[in-house]
N, CA, C and O atoms as CSV, one atom per row, in Angstrom:
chain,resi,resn,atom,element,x,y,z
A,1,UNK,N,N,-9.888,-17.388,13.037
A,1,UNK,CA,C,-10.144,-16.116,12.377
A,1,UNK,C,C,-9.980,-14.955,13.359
A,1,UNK,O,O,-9.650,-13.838,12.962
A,2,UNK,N,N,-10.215,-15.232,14.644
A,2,UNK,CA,C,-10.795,-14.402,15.322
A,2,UNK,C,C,-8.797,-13.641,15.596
A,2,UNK,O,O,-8.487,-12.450,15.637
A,3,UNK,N,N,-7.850,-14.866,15.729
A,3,UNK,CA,C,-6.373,-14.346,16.180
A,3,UNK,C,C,-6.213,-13.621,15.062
A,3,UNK,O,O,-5.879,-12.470,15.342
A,4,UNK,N,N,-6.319,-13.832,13.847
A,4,UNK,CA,C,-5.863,-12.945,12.663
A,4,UNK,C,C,-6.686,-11.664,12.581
A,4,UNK,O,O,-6.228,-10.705,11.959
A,5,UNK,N,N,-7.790,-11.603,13.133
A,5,UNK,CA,C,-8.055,-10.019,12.999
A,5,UNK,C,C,-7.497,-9.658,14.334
A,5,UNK,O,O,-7.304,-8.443,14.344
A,6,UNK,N,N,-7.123,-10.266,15.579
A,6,UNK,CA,C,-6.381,-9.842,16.511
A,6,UNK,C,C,-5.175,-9.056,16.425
A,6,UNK,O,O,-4.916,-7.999,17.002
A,7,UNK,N,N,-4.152,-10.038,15.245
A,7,UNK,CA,C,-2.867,-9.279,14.532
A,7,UNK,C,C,-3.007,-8.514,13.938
A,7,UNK,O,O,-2.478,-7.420,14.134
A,8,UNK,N,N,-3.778,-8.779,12.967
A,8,UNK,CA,C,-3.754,-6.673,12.068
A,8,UNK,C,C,-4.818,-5.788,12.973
A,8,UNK,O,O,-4.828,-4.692,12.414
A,9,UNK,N,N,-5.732,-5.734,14.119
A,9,UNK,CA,C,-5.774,-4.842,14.945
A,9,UNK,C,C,-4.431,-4.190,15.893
A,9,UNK,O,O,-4.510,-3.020,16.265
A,10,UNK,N,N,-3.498,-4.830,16.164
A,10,UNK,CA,C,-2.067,-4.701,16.737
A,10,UNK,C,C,-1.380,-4.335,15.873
A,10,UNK,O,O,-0.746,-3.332,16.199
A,11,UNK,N,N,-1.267,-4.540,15.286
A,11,UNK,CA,C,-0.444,-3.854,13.724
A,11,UNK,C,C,-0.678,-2.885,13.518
A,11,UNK,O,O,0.208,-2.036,13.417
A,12,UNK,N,N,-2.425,-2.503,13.318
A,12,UNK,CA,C,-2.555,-1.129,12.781
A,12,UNK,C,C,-2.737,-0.230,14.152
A,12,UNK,O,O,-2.836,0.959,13.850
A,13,UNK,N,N,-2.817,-0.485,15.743
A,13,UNK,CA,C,-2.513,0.311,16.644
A,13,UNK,C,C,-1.493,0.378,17.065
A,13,UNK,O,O,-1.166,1.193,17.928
A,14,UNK,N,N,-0.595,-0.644,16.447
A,14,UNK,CA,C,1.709,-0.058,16.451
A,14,UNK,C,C,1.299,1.141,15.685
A,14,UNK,O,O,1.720,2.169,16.216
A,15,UNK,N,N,0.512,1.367,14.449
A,15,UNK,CA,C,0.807,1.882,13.434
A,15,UNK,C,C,0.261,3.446,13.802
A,15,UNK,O,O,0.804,4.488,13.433
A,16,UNK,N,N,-0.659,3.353,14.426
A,16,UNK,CA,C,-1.318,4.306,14.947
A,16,UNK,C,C,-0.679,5.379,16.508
A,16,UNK,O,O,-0.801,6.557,16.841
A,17,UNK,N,N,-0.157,4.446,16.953
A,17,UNK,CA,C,0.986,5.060,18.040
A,17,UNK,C,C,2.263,5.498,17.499
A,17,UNK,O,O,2.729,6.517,18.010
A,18,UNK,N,N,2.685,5.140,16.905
A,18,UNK,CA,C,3.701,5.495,15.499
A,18,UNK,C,C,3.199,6.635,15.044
A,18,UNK,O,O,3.898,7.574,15.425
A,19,UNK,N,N,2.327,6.957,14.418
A,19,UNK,CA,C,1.577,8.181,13.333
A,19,UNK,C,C,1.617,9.203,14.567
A,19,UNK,O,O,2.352,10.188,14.502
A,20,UNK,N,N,0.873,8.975,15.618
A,20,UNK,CA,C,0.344,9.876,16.667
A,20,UNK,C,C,1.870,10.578,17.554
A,20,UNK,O,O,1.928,11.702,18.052
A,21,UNK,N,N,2.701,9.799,17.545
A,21,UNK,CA,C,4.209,10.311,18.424
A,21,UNK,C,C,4.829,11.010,17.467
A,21,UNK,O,O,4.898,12.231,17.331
A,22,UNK,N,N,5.407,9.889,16.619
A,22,UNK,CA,C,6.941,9.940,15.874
A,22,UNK,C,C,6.415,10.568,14.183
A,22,UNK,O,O,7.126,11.399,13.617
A,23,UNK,N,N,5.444,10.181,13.688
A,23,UNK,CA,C,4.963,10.190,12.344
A,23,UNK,C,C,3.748,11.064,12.148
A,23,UNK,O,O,3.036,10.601,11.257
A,24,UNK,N,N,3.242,12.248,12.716
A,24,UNK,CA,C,2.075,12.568,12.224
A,24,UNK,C,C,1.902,12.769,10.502
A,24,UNK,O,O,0.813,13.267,10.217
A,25,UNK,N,N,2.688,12.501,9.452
A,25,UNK,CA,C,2.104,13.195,8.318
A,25,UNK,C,C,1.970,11.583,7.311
A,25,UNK,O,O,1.763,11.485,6.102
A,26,UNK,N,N,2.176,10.459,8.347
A,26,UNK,CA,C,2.072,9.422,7.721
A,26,UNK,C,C,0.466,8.614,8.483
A,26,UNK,O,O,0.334,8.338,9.675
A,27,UNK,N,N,-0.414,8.421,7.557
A,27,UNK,CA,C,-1.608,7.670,8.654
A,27,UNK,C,C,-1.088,5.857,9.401
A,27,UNK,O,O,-0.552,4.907,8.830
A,28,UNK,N,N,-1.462,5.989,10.572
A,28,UNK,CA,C,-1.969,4.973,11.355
A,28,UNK,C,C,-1.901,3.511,10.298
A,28,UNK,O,O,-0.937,2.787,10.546
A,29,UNK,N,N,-2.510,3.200,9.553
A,29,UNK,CA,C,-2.961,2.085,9.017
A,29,UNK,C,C,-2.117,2.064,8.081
A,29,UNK,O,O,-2.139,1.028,7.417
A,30,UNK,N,N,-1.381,2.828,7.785
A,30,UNK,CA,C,-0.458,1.968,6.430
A,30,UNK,C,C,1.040,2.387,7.265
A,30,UNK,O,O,1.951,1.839,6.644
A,31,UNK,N,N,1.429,2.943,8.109
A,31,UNK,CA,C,2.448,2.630,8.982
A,31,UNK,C,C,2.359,1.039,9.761
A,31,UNK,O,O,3.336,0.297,9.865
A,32,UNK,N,N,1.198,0.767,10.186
A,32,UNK,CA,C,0.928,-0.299,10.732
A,32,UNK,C,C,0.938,-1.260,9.713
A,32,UNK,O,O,1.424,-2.336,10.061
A,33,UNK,N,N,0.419,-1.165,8.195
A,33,UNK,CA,C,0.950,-2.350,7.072
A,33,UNK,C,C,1.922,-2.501,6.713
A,33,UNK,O,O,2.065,-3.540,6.068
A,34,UNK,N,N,3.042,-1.694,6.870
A,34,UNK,CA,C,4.200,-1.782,6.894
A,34,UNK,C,C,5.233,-2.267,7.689
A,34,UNK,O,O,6.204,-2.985,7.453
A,35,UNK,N,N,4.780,-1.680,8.747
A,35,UNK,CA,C,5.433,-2.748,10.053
A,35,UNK,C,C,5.084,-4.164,10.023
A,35,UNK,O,O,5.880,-5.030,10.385
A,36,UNK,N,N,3.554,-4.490,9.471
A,36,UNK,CA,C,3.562,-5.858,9.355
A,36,UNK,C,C,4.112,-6.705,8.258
A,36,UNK,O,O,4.238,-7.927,8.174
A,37,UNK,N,N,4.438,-5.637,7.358
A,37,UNK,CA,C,5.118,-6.271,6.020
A,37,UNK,C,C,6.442,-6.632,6.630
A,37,UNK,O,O,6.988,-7.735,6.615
A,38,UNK,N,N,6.830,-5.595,7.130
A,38,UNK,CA,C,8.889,-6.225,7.503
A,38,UNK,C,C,9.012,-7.236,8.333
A,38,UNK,O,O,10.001,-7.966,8.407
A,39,UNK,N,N,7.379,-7.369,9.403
A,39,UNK,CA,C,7.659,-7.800,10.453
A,39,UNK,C,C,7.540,-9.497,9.609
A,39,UNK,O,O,8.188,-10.379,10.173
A,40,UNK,N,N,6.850,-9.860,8.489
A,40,UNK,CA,C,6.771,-11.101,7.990
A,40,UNK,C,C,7.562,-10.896,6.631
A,40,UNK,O,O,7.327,-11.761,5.788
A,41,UNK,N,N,8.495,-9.862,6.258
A,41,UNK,CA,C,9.998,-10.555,5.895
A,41,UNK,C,C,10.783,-10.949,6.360
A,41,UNK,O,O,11.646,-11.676,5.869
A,42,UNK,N,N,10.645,-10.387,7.959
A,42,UNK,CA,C,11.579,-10.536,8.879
A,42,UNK,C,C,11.481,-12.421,9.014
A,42,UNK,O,O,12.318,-13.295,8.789
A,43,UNK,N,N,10.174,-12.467,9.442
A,43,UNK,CA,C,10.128,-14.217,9.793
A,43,UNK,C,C,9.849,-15.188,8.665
A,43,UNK,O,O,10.053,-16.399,8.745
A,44,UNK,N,N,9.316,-14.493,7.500
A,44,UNK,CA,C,9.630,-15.543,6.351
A,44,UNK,C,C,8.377,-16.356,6.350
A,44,UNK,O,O,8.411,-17.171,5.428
A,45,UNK,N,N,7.216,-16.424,7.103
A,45,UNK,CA,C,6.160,-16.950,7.017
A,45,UNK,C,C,4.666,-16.649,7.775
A,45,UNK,O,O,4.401,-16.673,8.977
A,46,UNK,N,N,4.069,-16.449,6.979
A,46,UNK,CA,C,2.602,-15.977,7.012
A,46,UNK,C,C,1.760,-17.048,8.445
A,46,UNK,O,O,1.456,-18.193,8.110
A,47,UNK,N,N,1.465,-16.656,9.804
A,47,UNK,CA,C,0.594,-17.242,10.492
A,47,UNK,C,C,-0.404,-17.911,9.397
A,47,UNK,O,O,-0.469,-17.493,8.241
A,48,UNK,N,N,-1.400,-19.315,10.034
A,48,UNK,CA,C,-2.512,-19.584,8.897
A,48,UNK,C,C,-3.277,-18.529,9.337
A,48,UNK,O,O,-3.484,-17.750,8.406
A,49,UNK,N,N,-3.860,-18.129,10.529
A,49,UNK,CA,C,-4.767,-17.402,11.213
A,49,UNK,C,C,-4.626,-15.637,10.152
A,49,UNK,O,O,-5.588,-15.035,9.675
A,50,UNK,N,N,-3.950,-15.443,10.111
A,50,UNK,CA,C,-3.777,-14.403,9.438
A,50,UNK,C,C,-3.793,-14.407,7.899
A,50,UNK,O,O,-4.453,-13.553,7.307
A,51,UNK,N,N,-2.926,-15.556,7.075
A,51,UNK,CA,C,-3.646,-15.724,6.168
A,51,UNK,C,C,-5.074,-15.692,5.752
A,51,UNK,O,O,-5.563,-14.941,4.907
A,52,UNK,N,N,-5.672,-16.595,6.446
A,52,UNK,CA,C,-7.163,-16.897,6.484
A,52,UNK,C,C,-7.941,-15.254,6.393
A,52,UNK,O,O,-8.690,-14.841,5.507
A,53,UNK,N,N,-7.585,-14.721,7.311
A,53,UNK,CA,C,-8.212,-13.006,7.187
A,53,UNK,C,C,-8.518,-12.429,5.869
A,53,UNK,O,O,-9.437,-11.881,5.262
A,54,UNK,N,N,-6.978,-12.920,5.683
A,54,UNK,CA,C,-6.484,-11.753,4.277
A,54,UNK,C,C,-7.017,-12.579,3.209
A,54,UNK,O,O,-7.696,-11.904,2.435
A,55,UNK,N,N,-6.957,-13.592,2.955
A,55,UNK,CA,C,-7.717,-13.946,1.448
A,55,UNK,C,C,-9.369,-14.079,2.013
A,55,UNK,O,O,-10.023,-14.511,1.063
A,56,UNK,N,N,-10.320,-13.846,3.300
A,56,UNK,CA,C,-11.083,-13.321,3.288
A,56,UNK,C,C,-11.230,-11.571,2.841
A,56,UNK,O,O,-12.084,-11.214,2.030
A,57,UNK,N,N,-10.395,-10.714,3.417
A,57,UNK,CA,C,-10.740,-9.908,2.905
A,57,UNK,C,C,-10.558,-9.407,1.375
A,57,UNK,O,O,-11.193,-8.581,0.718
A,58,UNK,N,N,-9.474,-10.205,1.070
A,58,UNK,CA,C,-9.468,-10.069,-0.689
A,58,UNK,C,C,-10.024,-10.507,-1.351
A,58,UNK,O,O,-9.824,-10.540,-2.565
A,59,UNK,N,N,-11.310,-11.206,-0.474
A,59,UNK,CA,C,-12.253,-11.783,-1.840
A,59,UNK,C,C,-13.305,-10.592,-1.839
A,59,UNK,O,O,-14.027,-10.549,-2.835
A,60,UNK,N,N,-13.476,-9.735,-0.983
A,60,UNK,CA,C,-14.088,-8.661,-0.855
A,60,UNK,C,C,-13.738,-7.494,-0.905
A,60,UNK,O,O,-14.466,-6.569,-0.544
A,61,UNK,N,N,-12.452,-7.338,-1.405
A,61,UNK,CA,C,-12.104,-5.792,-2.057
A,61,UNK,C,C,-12.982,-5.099,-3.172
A,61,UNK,O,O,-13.200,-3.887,-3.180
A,62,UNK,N,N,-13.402,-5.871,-3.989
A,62,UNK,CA,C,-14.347,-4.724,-4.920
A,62,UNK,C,C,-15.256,-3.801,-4.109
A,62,UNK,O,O,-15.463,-2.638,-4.457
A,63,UNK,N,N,-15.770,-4.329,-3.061
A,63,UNK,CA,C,-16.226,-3.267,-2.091
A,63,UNK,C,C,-15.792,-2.073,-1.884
A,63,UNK,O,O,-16.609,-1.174,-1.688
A,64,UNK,N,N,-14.442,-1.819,-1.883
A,64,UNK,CA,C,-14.099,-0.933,-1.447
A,64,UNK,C,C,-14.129,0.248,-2.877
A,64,UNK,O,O,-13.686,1.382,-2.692
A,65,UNK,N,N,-14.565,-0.067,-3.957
A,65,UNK,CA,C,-14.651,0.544,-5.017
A,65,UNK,C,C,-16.498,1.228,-4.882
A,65,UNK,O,O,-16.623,2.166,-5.671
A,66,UNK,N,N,-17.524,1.003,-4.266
A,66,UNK,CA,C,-18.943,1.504,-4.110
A,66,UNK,C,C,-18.778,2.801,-3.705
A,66,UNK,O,O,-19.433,3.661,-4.293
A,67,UNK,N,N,-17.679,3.271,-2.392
A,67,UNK,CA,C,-18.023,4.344,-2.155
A,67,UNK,C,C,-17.320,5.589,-3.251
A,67,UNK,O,O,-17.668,6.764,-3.142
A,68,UNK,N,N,-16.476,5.215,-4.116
A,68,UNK,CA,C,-15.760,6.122,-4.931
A,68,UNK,C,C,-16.462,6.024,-6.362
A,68,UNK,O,O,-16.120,6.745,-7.299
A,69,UNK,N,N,-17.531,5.011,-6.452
A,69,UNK,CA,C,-18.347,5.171,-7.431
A,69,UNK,C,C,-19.558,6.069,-7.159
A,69,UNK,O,O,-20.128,6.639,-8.090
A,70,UNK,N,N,-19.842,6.162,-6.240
A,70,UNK,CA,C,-21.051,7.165,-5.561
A,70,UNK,C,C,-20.821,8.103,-5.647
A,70,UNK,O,O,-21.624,8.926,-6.089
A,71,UNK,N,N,-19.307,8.478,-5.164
A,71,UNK,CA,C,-18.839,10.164,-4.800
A,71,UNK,C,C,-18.474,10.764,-6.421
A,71,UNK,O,O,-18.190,11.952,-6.582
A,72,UNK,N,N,-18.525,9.719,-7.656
A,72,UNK,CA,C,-18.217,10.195,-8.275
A,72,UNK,C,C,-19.663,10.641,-9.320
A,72,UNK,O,O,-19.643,11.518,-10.184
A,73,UNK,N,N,-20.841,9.785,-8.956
A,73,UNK,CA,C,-21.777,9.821,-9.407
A,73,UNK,C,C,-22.758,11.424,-8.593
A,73,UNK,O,O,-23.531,12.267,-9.046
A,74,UNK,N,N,-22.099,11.121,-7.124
A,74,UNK,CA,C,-22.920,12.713,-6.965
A,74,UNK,C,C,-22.042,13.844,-7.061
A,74,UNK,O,O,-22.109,14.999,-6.641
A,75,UNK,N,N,-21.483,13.415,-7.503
A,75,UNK,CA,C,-20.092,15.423,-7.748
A,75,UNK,C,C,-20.156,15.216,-9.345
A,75,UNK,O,O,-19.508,16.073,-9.947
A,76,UNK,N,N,-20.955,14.028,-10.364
A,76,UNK,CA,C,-20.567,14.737,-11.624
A,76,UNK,C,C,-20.946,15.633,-12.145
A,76,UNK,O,O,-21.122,15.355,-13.331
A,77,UNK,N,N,-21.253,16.874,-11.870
A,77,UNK,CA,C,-21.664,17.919,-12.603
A,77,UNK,C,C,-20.217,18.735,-12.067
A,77,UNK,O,O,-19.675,19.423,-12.932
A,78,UNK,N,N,-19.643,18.704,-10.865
A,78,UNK,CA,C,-18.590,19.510,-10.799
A,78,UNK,C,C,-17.628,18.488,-11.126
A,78,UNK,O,O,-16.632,19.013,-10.629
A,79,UNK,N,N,-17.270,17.527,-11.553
A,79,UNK,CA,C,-16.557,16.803,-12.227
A,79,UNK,C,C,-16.704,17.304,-13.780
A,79,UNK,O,O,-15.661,17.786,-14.222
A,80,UNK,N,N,-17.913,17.275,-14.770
A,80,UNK,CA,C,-17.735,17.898,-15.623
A,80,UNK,C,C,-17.255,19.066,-15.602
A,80,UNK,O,O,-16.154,19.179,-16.140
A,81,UNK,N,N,-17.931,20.423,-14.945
A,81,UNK,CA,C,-16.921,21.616,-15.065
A,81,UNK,C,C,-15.855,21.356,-14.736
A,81,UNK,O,O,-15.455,21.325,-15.900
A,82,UNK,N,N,-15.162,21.175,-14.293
A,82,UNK,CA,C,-13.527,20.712,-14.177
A,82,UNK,C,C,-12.781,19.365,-14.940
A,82,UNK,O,O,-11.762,18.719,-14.694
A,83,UNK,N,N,-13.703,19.303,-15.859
A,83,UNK,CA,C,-12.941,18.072,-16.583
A,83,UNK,C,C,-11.591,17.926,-17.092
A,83,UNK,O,O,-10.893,16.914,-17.168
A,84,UNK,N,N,-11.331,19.234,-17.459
A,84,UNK,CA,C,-9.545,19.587,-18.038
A,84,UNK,C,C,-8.551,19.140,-16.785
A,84,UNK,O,O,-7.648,18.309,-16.685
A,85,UNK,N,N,-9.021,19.881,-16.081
A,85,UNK,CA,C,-8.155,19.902,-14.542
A,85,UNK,C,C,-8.217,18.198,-13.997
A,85,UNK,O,O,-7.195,17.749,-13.480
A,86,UNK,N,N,-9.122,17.532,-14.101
A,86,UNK,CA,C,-9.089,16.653,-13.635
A,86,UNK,C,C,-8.561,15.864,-14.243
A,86,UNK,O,O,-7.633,15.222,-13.753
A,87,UNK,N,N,-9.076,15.632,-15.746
A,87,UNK,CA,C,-8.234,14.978,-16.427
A,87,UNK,C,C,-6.848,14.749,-16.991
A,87,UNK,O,O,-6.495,13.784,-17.668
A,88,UNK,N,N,-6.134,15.763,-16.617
A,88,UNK,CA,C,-5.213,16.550,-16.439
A,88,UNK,C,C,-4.104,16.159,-15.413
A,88,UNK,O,O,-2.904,16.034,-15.657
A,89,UNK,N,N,-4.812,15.970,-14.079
A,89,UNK,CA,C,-4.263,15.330,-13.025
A,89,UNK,C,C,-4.169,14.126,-12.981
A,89,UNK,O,O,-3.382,13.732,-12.120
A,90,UNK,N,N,-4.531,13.563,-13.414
A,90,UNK,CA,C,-5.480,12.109,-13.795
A,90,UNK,C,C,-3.798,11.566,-14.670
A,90,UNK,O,O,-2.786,10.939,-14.357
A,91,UNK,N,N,-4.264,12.170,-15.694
A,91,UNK,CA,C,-2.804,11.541,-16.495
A,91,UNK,C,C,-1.471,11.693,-16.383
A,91,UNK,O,O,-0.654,10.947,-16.923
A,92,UNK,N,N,-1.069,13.132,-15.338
A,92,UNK,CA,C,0.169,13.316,-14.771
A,92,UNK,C,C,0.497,12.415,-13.703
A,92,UNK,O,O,1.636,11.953,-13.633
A,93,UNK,N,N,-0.689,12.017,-12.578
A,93,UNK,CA,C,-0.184,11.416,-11.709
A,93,UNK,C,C,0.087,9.815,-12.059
A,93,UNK,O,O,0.886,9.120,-11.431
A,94,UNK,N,N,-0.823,9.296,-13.314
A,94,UNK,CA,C,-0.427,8.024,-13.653
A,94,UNK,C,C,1.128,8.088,-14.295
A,94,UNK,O,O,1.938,7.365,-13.715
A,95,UNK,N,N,1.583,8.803,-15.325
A,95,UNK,CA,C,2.506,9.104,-15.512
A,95,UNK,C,C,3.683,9.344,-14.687
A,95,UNK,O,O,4.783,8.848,-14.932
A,96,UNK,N,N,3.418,10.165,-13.641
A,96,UNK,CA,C,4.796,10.151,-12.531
A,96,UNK,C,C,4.394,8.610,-11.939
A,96,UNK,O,O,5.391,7.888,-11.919
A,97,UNK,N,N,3.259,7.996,-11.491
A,97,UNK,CA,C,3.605,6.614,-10.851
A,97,UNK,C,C,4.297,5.362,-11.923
A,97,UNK,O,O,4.902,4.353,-11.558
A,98,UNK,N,N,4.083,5.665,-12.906
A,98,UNK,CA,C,4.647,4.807,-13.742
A,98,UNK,C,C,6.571,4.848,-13.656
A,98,UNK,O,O,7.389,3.992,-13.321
A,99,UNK,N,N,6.738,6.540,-14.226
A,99,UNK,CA,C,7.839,6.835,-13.881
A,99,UNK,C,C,8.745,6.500,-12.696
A,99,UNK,O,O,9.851,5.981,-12.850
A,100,UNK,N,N,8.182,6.847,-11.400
A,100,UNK,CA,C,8.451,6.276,-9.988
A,100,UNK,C,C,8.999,5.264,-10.045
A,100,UNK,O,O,10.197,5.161,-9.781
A,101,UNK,N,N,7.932,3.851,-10.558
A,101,UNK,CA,C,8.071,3.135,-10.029
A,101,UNK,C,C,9.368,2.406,-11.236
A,101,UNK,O,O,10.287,1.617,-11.017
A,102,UNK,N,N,9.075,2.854,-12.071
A,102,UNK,CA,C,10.364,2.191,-13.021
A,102,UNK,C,C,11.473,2.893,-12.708
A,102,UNK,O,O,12.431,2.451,-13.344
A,103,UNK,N,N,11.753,3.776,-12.019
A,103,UNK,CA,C,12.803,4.086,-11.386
A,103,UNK,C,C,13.500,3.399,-10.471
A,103,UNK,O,O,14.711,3.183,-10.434
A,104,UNK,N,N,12.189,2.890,-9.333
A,104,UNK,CA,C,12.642,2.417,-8.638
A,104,UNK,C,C,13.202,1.004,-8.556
A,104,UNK,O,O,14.261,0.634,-8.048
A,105,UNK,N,N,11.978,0.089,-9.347
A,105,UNK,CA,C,12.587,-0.761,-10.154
A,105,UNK,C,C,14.046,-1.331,-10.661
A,105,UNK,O,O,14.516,-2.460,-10.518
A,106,UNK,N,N,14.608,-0.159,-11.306
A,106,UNK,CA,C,15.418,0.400,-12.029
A,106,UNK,C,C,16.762,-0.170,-10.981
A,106,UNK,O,O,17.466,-1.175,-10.895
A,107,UNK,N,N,16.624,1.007,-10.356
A,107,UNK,CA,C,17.550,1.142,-9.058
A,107,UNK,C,C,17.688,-0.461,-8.200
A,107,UNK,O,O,18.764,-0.866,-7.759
A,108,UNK,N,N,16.800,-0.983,-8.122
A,108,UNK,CA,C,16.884,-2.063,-7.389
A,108,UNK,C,C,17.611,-3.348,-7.857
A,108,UNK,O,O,18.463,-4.100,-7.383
A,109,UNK,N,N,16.784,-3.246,-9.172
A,109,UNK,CA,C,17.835,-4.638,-10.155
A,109,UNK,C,C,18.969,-4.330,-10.140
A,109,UNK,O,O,19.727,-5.291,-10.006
A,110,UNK,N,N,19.707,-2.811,-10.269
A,110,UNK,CA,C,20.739,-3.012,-10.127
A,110,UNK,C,C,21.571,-2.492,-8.989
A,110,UNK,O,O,22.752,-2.178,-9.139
A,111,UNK,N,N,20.920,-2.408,-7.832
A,111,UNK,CA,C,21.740,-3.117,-6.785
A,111,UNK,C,C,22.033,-4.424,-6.721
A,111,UNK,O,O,23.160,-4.919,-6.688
A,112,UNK,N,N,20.633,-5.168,-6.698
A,112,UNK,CA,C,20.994,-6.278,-6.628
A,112,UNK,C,C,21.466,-7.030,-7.876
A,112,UNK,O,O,21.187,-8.222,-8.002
A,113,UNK,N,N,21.920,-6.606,-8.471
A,113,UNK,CA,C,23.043,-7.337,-9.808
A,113,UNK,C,C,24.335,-6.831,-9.103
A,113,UNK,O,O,25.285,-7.608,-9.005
A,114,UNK,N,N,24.403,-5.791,-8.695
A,114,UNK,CA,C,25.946,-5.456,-8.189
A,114,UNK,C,C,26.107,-6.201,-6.884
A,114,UNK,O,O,27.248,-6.500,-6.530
A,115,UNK,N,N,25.110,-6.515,-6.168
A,115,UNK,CA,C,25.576,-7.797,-4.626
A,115,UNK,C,C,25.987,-8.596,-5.559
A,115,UNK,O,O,27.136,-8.712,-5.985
A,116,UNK,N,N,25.064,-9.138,-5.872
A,116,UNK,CA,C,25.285,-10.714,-7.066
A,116,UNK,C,C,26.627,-10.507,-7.416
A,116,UNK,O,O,27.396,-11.315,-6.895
A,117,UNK,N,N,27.068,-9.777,-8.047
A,117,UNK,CA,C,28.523,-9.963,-8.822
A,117,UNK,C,C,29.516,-9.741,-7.813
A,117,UNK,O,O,30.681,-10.013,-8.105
A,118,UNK,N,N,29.166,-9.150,-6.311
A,118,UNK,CA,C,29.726,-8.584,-5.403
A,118,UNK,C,C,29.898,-10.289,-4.471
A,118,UNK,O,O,30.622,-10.501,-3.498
A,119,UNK,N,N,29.502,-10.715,-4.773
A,119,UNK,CA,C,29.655,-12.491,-4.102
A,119,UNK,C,C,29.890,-13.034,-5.008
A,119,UNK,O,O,30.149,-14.167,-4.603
A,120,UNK,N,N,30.007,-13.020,-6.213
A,120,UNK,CA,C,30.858,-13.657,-7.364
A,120,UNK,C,C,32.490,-14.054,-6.977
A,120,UNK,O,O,32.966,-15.184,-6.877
A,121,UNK,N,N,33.230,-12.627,-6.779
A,121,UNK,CA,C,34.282,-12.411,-6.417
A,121,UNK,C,C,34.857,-13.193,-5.260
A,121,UNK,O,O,35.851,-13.919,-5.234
A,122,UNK,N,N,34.138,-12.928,-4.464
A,122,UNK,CA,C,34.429,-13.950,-2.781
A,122,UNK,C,C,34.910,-14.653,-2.726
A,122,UNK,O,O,35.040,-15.229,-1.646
């Protein structure tokens, strides 16, 4: 356990030397999940040690939902006065992520239908 929180501490301080030089408007920790994402497409297989981490910490993600239930329980009175606005934002931004992502989607199947048919030919 102890090597797999070793690797995503190294991961997320690539990620963090990254943000701090080359990237300030991107944070530390998801530059660093990213680098570890390519870095295990790159090799095609998950350490166990690192596995082991990660379906520990995914059995404990609802956690991470307490503190945004709190913040929402002590700001609701300025959550009600602004309910339009919020709600508002609320449904545009689900809407553009939906959009986004079926775009991107979109775009991808058909690249990769055009490789595919692009090695058909060969």
């Amino acid at each position: 356990m102890i090597s797999g929180l070793v690797q995503l501490f190294l991961w997320q301080g690539l990620g963090e030397l990254l943000s701090k030089f080359f990237l300030p408007g991107i944070p530390g920790p998801v530059l660093g999940l990213l680098l570890l994402l390519a870095f295990l497409c790159f090799k095609k297989q998950v350490h166990p040690d690192l596995a082991f981490v990660a379906d520990s910490f995914r059995q404990h993600l609802g956690l991470l939902f307490v503190p945004a239930s709190v913040g929402v329980v002590l700001f609701l009175p300025e959550l009600q006065t602004h309910a339009l606005a919020v709600g508002t934002s609320l449904l545009v931004s689900v809407v553009l992520t939906i959009a986004v992502t079926a775009i991107v989607l979109k775009a991808f199947w058909f690249f990769s239908l055009k490789r595919h048919k692009g090695h058909r030919h060969e």
